[in-house]
Structures are given as structure tokens and as C-alpha cells.
C-alpha positions as CSV (number, residue, x, y, z in Angstrom):
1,X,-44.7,-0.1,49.6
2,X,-47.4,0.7,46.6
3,X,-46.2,0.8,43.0
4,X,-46.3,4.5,42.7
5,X,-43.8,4.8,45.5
6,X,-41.3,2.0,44.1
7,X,-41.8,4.1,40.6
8,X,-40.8,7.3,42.1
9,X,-37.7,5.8,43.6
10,X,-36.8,4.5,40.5
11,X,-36.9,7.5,38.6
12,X,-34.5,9.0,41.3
13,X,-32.5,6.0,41.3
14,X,-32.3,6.9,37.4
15,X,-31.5,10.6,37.5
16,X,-28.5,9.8,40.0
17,X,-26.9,7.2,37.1
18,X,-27.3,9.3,34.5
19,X,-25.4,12.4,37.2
20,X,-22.6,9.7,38.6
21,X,-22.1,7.2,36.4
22,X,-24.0,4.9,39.4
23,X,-20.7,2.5,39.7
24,X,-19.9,1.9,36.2
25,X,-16.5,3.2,37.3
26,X,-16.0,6.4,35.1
27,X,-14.2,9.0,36.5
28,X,-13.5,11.7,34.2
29,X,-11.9,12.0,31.0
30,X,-8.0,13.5,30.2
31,X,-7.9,16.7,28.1
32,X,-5.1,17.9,26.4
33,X,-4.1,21.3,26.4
34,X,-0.6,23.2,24.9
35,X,1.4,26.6,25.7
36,X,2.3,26.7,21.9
37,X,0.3,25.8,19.1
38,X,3.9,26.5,17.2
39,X,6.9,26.9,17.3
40,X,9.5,29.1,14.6
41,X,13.5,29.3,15.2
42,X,15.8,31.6,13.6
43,X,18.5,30.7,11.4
44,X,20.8,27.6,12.4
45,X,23.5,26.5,10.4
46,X,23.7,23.3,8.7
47,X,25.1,20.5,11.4
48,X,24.4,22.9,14.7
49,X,21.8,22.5,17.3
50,X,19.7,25.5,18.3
51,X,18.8,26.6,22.0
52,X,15.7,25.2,22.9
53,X,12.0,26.5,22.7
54,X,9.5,25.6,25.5
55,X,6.3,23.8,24.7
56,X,4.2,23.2,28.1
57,X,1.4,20.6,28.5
58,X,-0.8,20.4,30.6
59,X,-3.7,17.8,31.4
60,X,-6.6,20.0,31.8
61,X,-9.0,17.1,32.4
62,X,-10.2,15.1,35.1
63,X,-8.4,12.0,34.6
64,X,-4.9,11.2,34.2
65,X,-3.4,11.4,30.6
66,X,-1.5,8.3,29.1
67,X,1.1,9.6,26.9
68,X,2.1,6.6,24.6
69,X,4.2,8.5,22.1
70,X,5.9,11.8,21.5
71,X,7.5,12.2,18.1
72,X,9.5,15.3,16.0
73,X,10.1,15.3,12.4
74,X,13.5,15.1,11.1
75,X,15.7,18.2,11.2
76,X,14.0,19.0,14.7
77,X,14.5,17.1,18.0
78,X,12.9,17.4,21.4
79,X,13.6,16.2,25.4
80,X,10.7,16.1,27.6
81,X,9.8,15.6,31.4
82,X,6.6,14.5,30.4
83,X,6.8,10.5,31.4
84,X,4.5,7.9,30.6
85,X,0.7,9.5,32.9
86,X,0.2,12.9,33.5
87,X,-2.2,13.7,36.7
88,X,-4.9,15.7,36.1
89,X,-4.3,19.5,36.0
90,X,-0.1,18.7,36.0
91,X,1.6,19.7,33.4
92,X,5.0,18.5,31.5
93,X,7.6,20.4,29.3
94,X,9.0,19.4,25.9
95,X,12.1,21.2,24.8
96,X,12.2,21.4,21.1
97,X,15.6,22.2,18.9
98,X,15.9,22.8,15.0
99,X,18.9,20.5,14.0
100,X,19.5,20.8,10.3
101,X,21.1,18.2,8.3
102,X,20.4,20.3,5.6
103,X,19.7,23.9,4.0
104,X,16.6,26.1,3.8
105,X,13.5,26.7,5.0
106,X,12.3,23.7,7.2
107,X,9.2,22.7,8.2
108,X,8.0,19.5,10.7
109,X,5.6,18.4,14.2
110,X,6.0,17.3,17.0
111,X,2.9,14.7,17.6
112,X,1.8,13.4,20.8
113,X,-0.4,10.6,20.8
114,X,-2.3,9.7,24.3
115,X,-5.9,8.7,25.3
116,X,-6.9,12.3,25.2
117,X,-9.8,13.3,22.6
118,X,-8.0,14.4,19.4
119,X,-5.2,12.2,19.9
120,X,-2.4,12.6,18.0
121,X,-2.5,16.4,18.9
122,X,0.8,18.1,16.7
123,X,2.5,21.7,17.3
124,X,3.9,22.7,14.1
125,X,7.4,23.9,13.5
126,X,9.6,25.9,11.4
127,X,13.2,27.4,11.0
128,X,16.2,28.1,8.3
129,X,18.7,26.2,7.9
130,X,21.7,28.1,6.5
131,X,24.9,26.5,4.8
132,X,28.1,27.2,7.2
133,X,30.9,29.8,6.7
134,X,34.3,28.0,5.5
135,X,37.8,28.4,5.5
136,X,38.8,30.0,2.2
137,X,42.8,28.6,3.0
138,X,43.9,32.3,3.2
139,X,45.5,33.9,5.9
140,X,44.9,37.8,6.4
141,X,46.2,40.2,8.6
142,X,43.5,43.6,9.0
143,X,45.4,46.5,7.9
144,X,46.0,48.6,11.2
145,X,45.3,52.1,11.5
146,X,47.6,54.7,10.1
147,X,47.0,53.3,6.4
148,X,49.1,49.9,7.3
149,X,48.2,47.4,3.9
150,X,46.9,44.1,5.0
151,X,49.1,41.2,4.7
152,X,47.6,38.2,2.5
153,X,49.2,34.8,2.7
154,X,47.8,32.0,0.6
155,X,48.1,28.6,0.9
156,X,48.4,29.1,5.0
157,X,45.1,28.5,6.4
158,X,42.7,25.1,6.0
159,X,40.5,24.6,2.5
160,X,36.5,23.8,3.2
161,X,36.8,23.5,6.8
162,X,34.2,25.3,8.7
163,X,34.3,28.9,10.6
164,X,34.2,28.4,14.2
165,X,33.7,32.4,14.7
166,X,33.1,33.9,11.5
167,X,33.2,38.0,12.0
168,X,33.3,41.1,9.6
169,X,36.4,42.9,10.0
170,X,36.9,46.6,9.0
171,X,39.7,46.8,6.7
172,X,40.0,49.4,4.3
173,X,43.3,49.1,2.9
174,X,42.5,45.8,1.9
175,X,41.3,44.2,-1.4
176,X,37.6,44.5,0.1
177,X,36.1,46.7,2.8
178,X,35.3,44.0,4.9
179,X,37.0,40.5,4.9
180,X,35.4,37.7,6.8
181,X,37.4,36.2,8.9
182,X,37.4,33.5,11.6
183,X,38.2,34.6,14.8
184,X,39.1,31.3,16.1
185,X,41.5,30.3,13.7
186,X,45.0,32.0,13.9
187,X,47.9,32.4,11.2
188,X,51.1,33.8,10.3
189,X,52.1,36.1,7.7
190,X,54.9,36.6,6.3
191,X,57.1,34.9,8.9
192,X,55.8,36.7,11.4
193,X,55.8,35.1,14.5
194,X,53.8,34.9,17.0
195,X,50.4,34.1,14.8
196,X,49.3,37.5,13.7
197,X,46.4,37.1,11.3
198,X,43.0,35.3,11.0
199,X,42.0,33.0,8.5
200,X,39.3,34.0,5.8
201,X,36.2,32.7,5.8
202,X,33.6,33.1,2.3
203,X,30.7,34.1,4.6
204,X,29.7,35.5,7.6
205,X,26.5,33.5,8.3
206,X,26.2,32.9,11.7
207,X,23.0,31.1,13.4
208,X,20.6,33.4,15.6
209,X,18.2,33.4,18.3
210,X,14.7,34.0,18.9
211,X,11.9,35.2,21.3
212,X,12.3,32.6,24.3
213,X,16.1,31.3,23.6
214,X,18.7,31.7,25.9
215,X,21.5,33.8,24.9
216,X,24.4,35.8,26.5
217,X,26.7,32.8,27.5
218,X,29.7,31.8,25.3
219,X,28.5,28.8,23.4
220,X,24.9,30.7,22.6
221,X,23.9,32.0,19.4
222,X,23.3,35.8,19.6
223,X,19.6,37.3,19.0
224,X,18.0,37.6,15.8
225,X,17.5,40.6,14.1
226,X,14.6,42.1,16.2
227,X,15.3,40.6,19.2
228,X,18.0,42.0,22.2
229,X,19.7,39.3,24.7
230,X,17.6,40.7,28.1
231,X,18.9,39.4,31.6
232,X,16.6,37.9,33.8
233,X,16.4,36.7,37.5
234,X,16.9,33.3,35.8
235,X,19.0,34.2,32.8
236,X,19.4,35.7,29.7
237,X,16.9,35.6,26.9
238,X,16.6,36.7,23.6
239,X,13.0,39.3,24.1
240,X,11.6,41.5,20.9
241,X,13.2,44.4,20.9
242,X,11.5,47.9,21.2
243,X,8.6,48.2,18.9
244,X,8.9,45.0,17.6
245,X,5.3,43.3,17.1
246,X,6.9,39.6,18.2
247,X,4.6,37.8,20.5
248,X,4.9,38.0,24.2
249,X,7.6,36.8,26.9
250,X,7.8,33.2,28.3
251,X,7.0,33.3,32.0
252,X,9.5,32.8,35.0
253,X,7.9,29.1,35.3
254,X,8.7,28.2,31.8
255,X,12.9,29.7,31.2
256,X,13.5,27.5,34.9
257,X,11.8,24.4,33.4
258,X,12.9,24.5,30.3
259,X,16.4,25.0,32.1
260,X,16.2,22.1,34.3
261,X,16.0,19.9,31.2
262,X,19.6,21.2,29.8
């Protein structure tokens, strides 16, 4: 074989290295890729949990993804199905919650570190915290219709203790048009038994919902104010109401997943 032929078979040789990697054993590389880039909850009282918001990732490389880390700032927390590899094109989901131990307007991440390019990636978060309704240690009774006064009764109900189900109540005949009361906590006035009245409560902040949250059953929040609780082959969701500009639904895939990690 002359030289020009074992030069010619060298430059192929070459070319098909450069193509292949010609056994040096690379394979690919992971890529990281997220549903959300962030996240923003309604208002949650002070020492609640939210419902959940859905963050999917996917690997959309060609190599599997080593996930080392998943962190959440403080007031926020997160679950995930994620594990420590991710194949290539499979995806994971991360349930994130706004948990105040505090009041107002809160911001934080969630950071992911793994051996993807960029790594840590972050989705941003926000939400309001919002200080709970409490028990004012009054006891009221609505005023009934046909002009009936309301019946007040200091001294009857808890001081600083928090609303369970603080709720405007329609009450004309009373000192104020609408007393906040808790509709959890029962009292008596004057004597009366059984428990006829409600105890009053100095607010009636409650926590709300957004686009992707599950409302509808009894221990969730109601929707936010643009949002309607919308039923679903797979549940009830808070979903912008008509004309609203909010962004658009969560799939089928993502309300079972996110779901499955309850």
C-alpha cells in the first residue's frame, strides 16, 4: 500500500473521530430544561401552607442528568420525584409551596444543581404573606331578620387566638354593617343555650388560590380574585376567570403528577 493511499485513510480515519468521538467514550451531554421559569402564589397567611404549584423538568439531552442538589429559600418548600439521575428525555416534577413564617411580600428560588450546562439552574418565586385573623374574645349573635338587635357578649370568646373560618356576616342592626366572625368557633349569649353566636374575629383575611392550585375540597383555600375553582376530569383547579389576561392552563399530565406527590 503506497503512502498516498495510507494518507487518504487517515484523513477518513480523522473525519470519523472528529463525527463519533472514535472511542474516547463520550456519549452525549444532559440538558436541562423547565415548565416554569417562575412561580407566583396568592396570599397565604402567616403559619399556613399553600396548595402546591407544578414545576416539570425535563432532561432534554442526550445523556442522563445527575441531580446532586435541589434547594428552596426559606418561607417556600418543595417535594419532588426527581431522584438522584434523570434519563435522557424523562422528566421529573417539583411541587413547590409558599410557607410564611412571616408577613409581606416574599421573594426566594428554588436551585437545582446537576452536571447540566448552567448548573445551578433557579426558578424564581414569589407570594404574600398576610398576618391571620384573630379572636377579638367577643361573642356575637347576627341580628335576624325582622329588625332583631344582635346580642354582644364580652369576655366569652378566646383573646389572640386565631380564626379558623373567618367570614363577613350581614348584620345591620348591629354596631357595624358587617362583623367578622369565625365560623368555627361557637358561643353563647346571654345564657342562651345551645351555643347561639360566633365569635369575632378583627379581620377577614383569608389565604387564596392561584392559576394551577387545587381548590373546591374542604381544607383548600378558595381562588383568588380573578380566578374561578373549574372541575376537571382530575379535579378542581383554580383557572383565570373570563377575560382575565392570566397565563394559560396546566395540562392533564401536570394536575395528575403534581397529585400523585400529595
Amino acid at each position: 500500500m503506497n503512502s498516498k493511499t495510507l494518507c487518504i485513510i487517515a484523513l477518513v480515519l480523522l473525519g470519523f473521530c472528529a463525527l463519533s468521538g472514535c472511542g474516547s467514550g463520550s456519549s452525549g451531554s444532559p440538558s436541562v430544561a423547565f415548565s416554569a421559569n417562575s412561580l407566583t402564589f396568592g396570599d397565604e397567611e402567616e403559619g399556613s401552607t399553600s396548595e402546591p404549584l407544578l414545576i416539570t423538568l425535563t432532561n432534554t439531552g442526550t445523556a442522563p442528568l445527575t441531580i446532586t442538589n435541589i434547594a428552596v429559600s426559606a418561607n417556600f418548600a418543595e417535594t419532588n420525584t426527581c431522584g438522584a439521575t434523570l434519563a435522557a428525555g424523562a422528566n421529573c416534577a417539583i411541587n413547590v409551596t409558599l410557607a410564611p413564617n412571616t408577613t409581606g411580600s416574599l421573594t426566594g428560588t428554588v436551585t437545582f444543581t446537576d452536571n447540566a450546562a448552567g448548573s445551578p439552574q433557579t426558578v424564581s418565586l414569589k407570594g404574600t404573606a398576610v398576618t391571620p385573623s384573630t379572636l377579638t374574645g367577643i361573642c356575637v349573635r347576627p341580628g335576624q331578620q325582622g329588625g332583631e338587635m344582635c346580642v354582644v357578649r364580652e369576655g366569652a370568646c378566646p383573646v389572640g387566638q386565631p380564626a379558623v373560618n373567618p367570614m363577613t356576616v350581614q348584620a345591620a342592626e348591629c354596631a357595624g354593617p358587617d362583623d367578622i366572625l369565625d365560623a368555627s368557633a361557637r358561643c353563647r349569649v346571654a345564657g342562651e343555650y345551645p351555643p347561639s353566636g360566633f365569635c369575632q374575629a378583627t379581620s377577614a383575611v383569608v389565604s387564596c388560590s392561584v392559576q394551577g392550585q387545587q381548590c373546591g375540597a374542604g381544607d383548600s383555600t378558595p381562588c383568588c380574585s380573578g380566578f374561578t375553582c373549574t372541575a376537571g376530569a382530575d379535579g378542581s383547579f383554580c383557572q383565570p376567570a373570563a377575560g382575565s389576561s392570566a397565563s394559560g392552563k396546566r395540562s392533564s399530565w401536570d394536575r395528575g403528577l403534581a397529585d400523585r406527590l400529595r
